[in-house]
N, C-alpha and C positions, 0 to 999 in steps of 0.2 A: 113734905108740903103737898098737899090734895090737889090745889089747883095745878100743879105742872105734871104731876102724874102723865098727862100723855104730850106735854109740852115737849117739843123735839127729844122724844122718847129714840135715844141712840144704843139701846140694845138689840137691832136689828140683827139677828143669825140668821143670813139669807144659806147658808151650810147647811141648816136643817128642813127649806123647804123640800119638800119631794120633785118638785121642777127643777132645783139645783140638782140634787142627786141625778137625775134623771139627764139632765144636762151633760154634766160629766159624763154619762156613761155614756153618750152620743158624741161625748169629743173623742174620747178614747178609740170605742169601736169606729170613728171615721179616720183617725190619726192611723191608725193602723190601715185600715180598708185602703185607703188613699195611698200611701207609702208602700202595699205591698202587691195591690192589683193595678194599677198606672203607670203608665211608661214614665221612668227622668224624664224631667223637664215639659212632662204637661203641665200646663197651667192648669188644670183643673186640681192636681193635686193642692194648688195651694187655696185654689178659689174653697173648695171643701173643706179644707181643712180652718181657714179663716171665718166659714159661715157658722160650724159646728163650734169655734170658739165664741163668737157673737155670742151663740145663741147661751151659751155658759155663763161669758163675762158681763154681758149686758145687765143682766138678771143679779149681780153681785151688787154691780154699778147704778143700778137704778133702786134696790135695795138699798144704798149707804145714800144715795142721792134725796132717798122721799125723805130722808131725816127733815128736811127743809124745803123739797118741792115737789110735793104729790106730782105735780105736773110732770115732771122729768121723772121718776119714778112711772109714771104710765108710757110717757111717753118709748122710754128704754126697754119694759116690757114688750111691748108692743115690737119695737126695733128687734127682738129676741125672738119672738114670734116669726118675724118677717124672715130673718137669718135659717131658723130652721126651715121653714118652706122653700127656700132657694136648698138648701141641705137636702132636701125631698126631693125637689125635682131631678138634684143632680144623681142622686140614686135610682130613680125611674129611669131617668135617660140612660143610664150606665147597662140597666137591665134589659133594657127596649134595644138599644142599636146593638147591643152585644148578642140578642134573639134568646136571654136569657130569662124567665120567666119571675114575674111580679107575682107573689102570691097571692088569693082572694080573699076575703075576710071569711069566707066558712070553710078554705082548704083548712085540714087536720094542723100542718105544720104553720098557717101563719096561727090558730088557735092557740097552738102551743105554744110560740112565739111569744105572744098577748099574756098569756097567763106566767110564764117563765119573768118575761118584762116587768109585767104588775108586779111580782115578787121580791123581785130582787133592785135593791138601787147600790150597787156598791162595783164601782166601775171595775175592780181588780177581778170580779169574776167573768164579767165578761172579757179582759184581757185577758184571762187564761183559754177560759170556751173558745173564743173565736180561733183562735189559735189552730183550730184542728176543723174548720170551717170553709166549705167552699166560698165563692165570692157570690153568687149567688143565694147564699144562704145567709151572711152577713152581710149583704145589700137590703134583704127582709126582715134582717133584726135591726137593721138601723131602722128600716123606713118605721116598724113598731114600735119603737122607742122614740122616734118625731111625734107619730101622732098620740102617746101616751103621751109627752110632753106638752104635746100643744092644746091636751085638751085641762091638765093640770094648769096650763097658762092662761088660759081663758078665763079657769074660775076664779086663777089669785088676781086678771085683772077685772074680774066681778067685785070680786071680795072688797081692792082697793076703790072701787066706786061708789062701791055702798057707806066704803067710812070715810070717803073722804066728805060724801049728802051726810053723814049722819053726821059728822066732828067737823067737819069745813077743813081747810089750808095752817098753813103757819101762822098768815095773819090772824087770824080767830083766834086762833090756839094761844097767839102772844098776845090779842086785845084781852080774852077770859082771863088769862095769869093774871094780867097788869091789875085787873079789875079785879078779881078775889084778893090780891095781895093789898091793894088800897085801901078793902073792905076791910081786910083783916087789920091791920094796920093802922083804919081809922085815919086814911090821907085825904 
C-alpha cells in the first residue's frame, strides 16, 4: 500500500547508525576507564559509567520511540547529547586535577586519535587498544570519541527536523493513510 509507506514505518536499525556505533565504543572505553583508573567506591565511577550508557541507550530508545513520537525521539536525542557532555567533562576533570594533560586539537596524537576514531566504529577494537593504554591516553580517546559523537548527533538531530517540516508527526502521517485509503476505496 503507497499510502502507509512511511505510516509508522517500524524498521528503525538504530544498530546501524554511526552515533550508535560510536556510542558503544564510548561505553566500552569508559566501562573500562572507570573500573580500572578510580578508586572502589567512588561515585564517580558509577556517575560515568551511567552517563556513557545514556548516551548509548537513549539513542536506541528515542530511535524505536519516533516510530510514533518524533517529539520523544528529539527529545531523547538530545537527552543523549546531554549524557555525553556530562561524560566530557567528567574526562577533563579527571585529566585537570590529576595534572595530567588534555590534548589540543593540532597535537600529532589527539590527530591521530581523530583519524584512528573516524575509522573505526567497532567497540571490540578498542577493547583490545585500550588495553595497553596509559589513563591519560584513553581519557583523550574517549574525549575524541564524544566529540566524533556529538557532532554525528547533531546532524541526525538536523536530519530528524527537516522530516519531521517536510512529512509532519503521526498525526499527518495517519490523517494522509486515512485519506488515500478512502480515495482508493471510494468511502
Amino acid at each position: 500500500m503507497e499510502e502507509d509507506k512511511f505510516f509508522i514505518c517500524q524498521d528503525s536499525d538504530y544498530r546501524a547508525l554511526k552515533a550508535f556505533q560510536k556510542a558503544e565504543c564510548i561505553y566500552d572505553v569508559t566501562f573500562y576507564f572507570a573500573n580500572m583508573f578510580l578508586k572502589k567506591g567512588d561515585r564517580t565511577i558509577d556517575q560515568m559509567v551511567q552517563a556513557a550508557r545514556s548516551g548509548k541507550q537513549n539513542l536506541a530508545e528515542g530511535s524505536i520511540d519516533g516510530v510514533t513520537s518524533r517529539e520523544m525521539e528529539l527529545k531523547l536525542l538530545n537527552v543523549n547529547r546531554a549524557s555525553l557532555h556530562e561524560l566530557l567533562l567528567d574526562y577533563e576533570d579527571y585529566l585537570r586535577v590529576r595534572g595530567l594533560e588534555q590534548w589540543s586539537f593540532n597535537d600529532q596524537r589527539c590527530v591521530q586519535a581523530r583519524r584512528f576514531c573516524k575509522a573505526h566504529l567497532n567497540s571490540a577494537i578498542y577493547r583490545e587498544k585500550i588495553k595497553v593504554r596509559s589513563d591519560e591516553t584513553i581519557a583523550n580517546i574517549a574525549i575524541t570519541l564524544i566529540h566524533q559523537c556529538d557532532v554525528l548527533l547533531r546532524g541526525l538531530i538536523e536530519w530528524k527536523k527537516r522530516n519531521f517540516i517536510e512529512r509532519g508527526g503521526i498525526k499527518e502521517e495517519m490523517y494522509k493513510a486515512r485519506v488515500e485509503w478512502m480515495k482508493r476505496n471510494k468511502k
